[in-house]
Every structure is written in C-alpha cells, then in structure tokens.
N, C-alpha and C positions, 0 to 999 in steps of 0.2 A: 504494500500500500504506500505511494508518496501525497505528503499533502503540500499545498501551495500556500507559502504565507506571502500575502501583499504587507509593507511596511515602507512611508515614507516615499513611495515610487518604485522601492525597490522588491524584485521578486526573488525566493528562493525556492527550490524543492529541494522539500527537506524526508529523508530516507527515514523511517521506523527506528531507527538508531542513532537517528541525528545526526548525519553525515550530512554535507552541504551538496548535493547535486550539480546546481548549476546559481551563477546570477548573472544578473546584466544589470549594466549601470545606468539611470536615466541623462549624465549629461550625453555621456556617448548616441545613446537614442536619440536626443533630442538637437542634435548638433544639425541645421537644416543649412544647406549649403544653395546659396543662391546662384543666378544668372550671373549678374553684372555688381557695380558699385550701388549704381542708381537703384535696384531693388534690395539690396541688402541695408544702405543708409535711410531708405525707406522705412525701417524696422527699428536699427540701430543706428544713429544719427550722425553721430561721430564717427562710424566703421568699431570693429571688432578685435582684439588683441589678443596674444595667449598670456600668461601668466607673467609678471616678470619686463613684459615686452614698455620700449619707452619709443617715444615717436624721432625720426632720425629728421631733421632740419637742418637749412641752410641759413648763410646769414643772420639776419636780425630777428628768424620769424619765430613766436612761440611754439613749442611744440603742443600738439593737443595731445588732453591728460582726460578726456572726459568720454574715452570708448567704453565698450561694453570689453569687461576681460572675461572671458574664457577659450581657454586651451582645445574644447571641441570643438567649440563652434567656428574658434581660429584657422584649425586643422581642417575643415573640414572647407574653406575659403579659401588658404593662402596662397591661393592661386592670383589671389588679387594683392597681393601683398607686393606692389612693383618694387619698392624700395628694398624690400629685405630686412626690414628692422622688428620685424613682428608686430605690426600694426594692420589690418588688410582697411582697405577704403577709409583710410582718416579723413575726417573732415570738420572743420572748424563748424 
C-alpha cells in the first residue's frame, strides 16, 4: 500500500515503512519559461535573476536591484540573459 501526503506544495509517496518514494519540488514545477523579454517583463517587470546574481552596467548607469530572484525560473530563461551577468531581461 503507498499513500500520498500533499504538504506545502510538496508531494511525497511515502512506503508502509516510511521510506521516501519519490518528491518533486514546486519551484522547479513552476519555473514557466517565456517567448521573449516583452512577455516575461510583462509578468516580472524588472526581468528575473538567479540567486546571488547582480546587474552588470556601464558607465554612470544604476544597476537595477528590483528583479524577481529565483534560480528556476532564471534557468529556465537565461536564454535571454544577453549580458551574462545573471540577470535575464532587466529593466529599469
């Protein structure tokens, strides 16, 4: 017999002797990878970061500090990340 606990998002099946089966994680789930810049800033306004990640600039200009950070939903983007700084579609 296995039974299913939902907790927090997350799911386990758990074995008659409580052994852990399987889980999945919901940011990985929930990581939706857009078309372009224009539909992603659409959502996230500033564009999207992973952990850690700081905006790379030229000259005099401020870096923008006010994305959305997470590491899946970065990964699952950084296709748009032209700069390479870990930032995808910043924008002021």
């Amino acid at each position: 017999m296995v039974r299913v606990l939902v907790h927090g998002g997350l799911a386990a099946a758990l074995a008659l002797g409580g052994a852990v089966a399987a889980t999945a994680t919901p940011a990985a789930a929930a990581a939706r990878s857009f078309a372009n810049c224009t539909d992603l800033n659409g959502t996230y306004r500033h564009g999207v970061a992973r952990s850690g990640a700081r905006d790379k600039v030229r000259g005099s200009t401020k870096p923008v500090t006010n994305f959305k950070v997470s590491t899946a939903l970065y990964n699952a983007n950084k296709r748009m990340d032209r700069d390479g700084d870990g930032v995808a579609c910043e924008k002021r």
